[in-house]
SEMI-625833 format. One record per residue (C-alpha): x negated, y, z negated; residue in one letter. Coordinates in steps of 0.5 Angstrom, whole numbers, padded with zeros to 4 digits, always signed. Example, Ala and Ser with C-alpha at 12.3 -4.5 7.8 and 13.67 -1.06 7.14 Angstrom:
2
-0025-0009-0016a -0027-0002-0014s 
//
This chain:
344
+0025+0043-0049x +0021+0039-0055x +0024+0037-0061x +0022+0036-0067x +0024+0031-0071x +0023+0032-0079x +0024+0026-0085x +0022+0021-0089x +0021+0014-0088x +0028+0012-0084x +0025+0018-0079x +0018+0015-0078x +0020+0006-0079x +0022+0002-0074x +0014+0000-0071x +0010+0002-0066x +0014+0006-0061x +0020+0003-0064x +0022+0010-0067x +0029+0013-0066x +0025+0018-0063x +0021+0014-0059x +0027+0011-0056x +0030+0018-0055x +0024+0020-0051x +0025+0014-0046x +0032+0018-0045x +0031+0023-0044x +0024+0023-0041x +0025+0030-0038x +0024+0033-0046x +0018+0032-0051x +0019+0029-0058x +0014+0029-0064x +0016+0024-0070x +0014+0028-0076x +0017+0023-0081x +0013+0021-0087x +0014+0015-0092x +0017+0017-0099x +0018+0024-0099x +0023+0027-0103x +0026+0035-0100x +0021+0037-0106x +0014+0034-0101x +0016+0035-0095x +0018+0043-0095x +0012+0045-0097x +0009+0042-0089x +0016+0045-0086x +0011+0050-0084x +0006+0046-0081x +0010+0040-0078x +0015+0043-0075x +0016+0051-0074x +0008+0051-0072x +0010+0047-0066x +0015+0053-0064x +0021+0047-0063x +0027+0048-0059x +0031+0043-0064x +0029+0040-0070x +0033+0034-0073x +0033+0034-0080x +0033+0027-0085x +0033+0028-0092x +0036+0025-0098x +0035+0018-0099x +0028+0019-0103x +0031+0024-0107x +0037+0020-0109x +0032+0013-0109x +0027+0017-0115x +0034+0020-0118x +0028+0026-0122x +0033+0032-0119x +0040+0034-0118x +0043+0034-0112x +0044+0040-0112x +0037+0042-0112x +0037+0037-0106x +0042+0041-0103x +0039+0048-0104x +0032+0046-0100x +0037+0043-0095x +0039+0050-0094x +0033+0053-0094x +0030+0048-0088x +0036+0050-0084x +0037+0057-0085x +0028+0058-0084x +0029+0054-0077x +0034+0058-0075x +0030+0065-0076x +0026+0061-0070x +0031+0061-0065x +0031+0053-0067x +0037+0049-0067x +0037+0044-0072x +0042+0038-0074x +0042+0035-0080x +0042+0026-0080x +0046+0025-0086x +0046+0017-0088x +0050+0017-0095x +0056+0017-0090x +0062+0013-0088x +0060+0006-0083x +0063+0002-0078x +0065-0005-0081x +0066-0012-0076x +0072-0010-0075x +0070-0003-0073x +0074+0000-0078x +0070+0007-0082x +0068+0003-0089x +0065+0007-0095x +0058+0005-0097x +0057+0001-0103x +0048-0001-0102x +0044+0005-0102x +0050+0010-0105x +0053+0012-0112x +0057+0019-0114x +0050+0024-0114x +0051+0021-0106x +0058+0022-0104x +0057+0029-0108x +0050+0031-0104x +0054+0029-0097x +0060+0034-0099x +0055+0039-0100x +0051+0037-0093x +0057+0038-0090x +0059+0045-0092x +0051+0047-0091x +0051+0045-0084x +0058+0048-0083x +0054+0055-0085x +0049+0054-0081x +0051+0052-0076x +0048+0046-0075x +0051+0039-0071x +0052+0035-0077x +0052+0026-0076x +0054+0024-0084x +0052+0016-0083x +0046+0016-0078x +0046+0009-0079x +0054+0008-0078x +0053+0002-0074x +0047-0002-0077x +0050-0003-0084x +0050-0011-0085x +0047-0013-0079x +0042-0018-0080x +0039-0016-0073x +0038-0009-0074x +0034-0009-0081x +0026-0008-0081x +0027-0010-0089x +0033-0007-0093x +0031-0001-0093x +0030+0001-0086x +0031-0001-0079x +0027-0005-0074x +0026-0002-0066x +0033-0005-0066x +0037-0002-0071x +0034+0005-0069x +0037+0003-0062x +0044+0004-0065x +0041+0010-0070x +0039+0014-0063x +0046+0012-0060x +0049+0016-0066x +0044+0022-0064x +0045+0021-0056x +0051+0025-0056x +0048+0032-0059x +0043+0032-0056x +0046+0032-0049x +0049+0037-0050x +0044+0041-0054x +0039+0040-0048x +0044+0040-0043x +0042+0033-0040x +0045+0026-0039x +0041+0021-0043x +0038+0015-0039x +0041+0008-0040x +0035+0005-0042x +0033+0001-0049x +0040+0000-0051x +0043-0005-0056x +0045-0010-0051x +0039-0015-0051x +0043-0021-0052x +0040-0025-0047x +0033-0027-0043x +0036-0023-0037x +0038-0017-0042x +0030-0016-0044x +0029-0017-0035x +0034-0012-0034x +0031-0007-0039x +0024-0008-0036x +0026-0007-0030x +0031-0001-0031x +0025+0003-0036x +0018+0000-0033x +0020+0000-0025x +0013+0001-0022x +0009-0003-0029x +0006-0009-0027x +0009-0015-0029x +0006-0020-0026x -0001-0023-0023x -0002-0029-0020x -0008-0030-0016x -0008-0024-0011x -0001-0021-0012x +0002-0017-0016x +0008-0015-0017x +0011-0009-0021x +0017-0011-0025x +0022-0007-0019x +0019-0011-0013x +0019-0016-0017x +0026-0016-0019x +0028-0014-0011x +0025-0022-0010x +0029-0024-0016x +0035-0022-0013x +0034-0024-0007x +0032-0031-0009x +0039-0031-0014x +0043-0031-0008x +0040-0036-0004x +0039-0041-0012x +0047-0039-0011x +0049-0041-0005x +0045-0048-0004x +0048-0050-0011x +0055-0047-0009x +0056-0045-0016x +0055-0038-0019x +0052-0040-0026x +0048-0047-0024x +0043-0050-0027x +0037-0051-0024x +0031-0057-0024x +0024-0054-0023x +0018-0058-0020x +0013-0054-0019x +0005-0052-0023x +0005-0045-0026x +0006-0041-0021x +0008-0034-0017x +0015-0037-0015x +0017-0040-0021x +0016-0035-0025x +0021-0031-0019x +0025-0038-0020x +0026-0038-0027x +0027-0030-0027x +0033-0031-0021x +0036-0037-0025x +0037-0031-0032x +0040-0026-0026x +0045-0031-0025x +0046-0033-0032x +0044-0041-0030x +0040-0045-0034x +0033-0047-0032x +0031-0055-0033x +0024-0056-0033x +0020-0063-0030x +0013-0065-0031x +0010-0066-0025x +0006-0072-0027x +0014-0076-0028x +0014-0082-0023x +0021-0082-0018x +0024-0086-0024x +0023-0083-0029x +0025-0077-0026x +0032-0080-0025x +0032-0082-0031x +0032-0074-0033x +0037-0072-0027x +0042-0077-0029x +0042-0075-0036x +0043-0068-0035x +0046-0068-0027x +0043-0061-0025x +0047-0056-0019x +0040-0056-0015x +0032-0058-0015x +0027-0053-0014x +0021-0055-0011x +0015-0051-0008x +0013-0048-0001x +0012-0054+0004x +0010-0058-0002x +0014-0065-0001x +0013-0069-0008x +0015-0076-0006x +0017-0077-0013x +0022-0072-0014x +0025-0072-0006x +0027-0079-0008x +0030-0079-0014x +0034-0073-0012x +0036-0077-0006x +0038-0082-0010x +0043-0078-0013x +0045-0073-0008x +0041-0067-0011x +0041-0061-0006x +0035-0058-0005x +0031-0052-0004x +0024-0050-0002x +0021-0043-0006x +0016-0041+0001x +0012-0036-0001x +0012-0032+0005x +0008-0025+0006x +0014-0021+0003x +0015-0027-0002x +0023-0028+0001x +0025-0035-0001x +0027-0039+0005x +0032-0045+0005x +0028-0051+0008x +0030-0057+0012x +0032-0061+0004x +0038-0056+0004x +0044-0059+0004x +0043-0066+0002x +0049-0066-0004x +0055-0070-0005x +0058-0070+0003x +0052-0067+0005x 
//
């Protein structure tokens, strides 16, 4: 199906591909949206390209967002508003089309989760306006989100500036939208660009969940795109896990810019370790200056590479080791360093 979505600044803000429609395209990549926003336009300058923008494009649905300008520039009733409302539905419907309208005058969700009455952005034309929109899409039998930005409001996170949402908040903006549209096109969306990215590894994730066959890195001869990768990722995960006996460990790395720290630093994120950086150049000493003071689960070196530096001062210090082999299939393998830890 292809869905049209028709509105002001809030339809076209969040930045490149960063539109809630760009993220519902993601979720539901078996139907084609276009973004018909335009910054600053009141109802008045966007019906007359109703016909042009929209109906022209022979939509199955259309979201409808339109309000916010009008009350922005306070130049018209809101009853004014309300009749263009309407007739942008009624007009939608003579096409066969299925509109849903996207209020954001409506309630939202504080940080306790209890539904709160705006008080930026909103004033007795808004609440009056809302009552209207409301009665409006009952009558023309439109799906009805009163507050598309319910779940953004005081998020600091989620703001472009403090008028619109950036990709993140639009993420939420496509939460409150994804529910209609399931069952308006009788598709369950996909679980990708959710608001959930909280830590390196959520970012990991989502690429991997979005992107499979993109690539995500070139080193030299090889190329991995982000599911293969991610295979080897999981893989070496295990083996990071079960050399350093512990499931979030942290992790000393002596290895140059290469293909299997990147795996390393990757593995480590899946685990929800911590990553330890050493300068190759550091002498045993000051190495063990450094394990000393931060008393890493496991050091990491490269293939068969022995740094005499860094076996000594993890020697010393009862350190287990482990070698990242970069083998043809790029499967890390537990060297003969394995087990040196306390009672090893």
């Amino acid at each position: 199906m292809k869905i049209v979505c028709f509105g002001d600044s809030l339809t076209e803000c969040g930045g490149e591909a960063g539109r809630f429609s760009d993220i519902l395209q993601d979720r539901f990549p078996g139907h084609l949206f276009l973004n018909r926003g335009a910054g600053g336009e009141s109802f008045l300058e966007a019906m007359p390209r109703l016909a042009s923008d929209v109906l022209a494009e022979r939509p199955d649905v259309v979201l409808v967002e339109l309000g916010a300008v009008d009350w922005w520039r306070e130049e018209r009733p809101y009853s004014d508003w309300a009749a263009d409302l309407e007739e942008c539905l009624a007009r939608i419907r003579q096409t066969g089309a299925q509109a849903v309208v996207l209020g954001v005058f409506g309630p939202y969700r504080n940080a306790e989760g209890e539904y709160v009455a705006k008080v930026y952005g909103t004033d007795e034309r808004a609440e009056a306006y809302r009552a209207l929109e409301a009665a409006i899409a009952r009558r023309q039998q439109c799906p009805y989100i009163p507050n598309i930005q319910e779940r953004i409001i005081n998020d600091r996170c989620c703001w472009l500036d403090s008028n619109h949402p950036n990709e993140y908040g639009n993420r939420h903006v496509a939460d409150m939208i994804e529910p209609v549209l399931e069952e308006l096109l009788g598709t369950r969306a996909l679980p990708v660009r959710k608001p959930v990215l909280n830590t390196t590894r959520d970012f990991w994730q989502e690429a991997v969940a979005l992107a499979p066959e993109r690539l995500a890195v070139v080193d030299g001869e090889h190329r991995l795109n982000y599911r293969e990768a991610n295979e080897r990722v999981l893989r070496l995960a295990a083996t990071v896990r079960s050399t350093a006996g512990k499931a979030r460990p942290k992790v000393a790395v002596y290895m140059p810019n290469c293909l299997e720290y990147y795996l390393l630093y990757w593995a480590v994120q899946a685990l929800g370790g911590v990553i330890v950086p050493l300068n190759t150049w550091l002498k045993a000493e000051s190495l063990r200056g450094i394990f000393e003071t931060v008393e890493p689960d496991l050091l990491c070196l490269r293939e068969d590479d022995r740094p005499e530096a860094a076996v000594q001062a993890a020697e010393s210090l009862q350190v287990p080791m482990l070698e990242v082999l970069l083998e043809a299939d790029l499967t890390p393998r537990p060297p003969s360093l394995q087990g040196r830890g306390p009672g090893g």
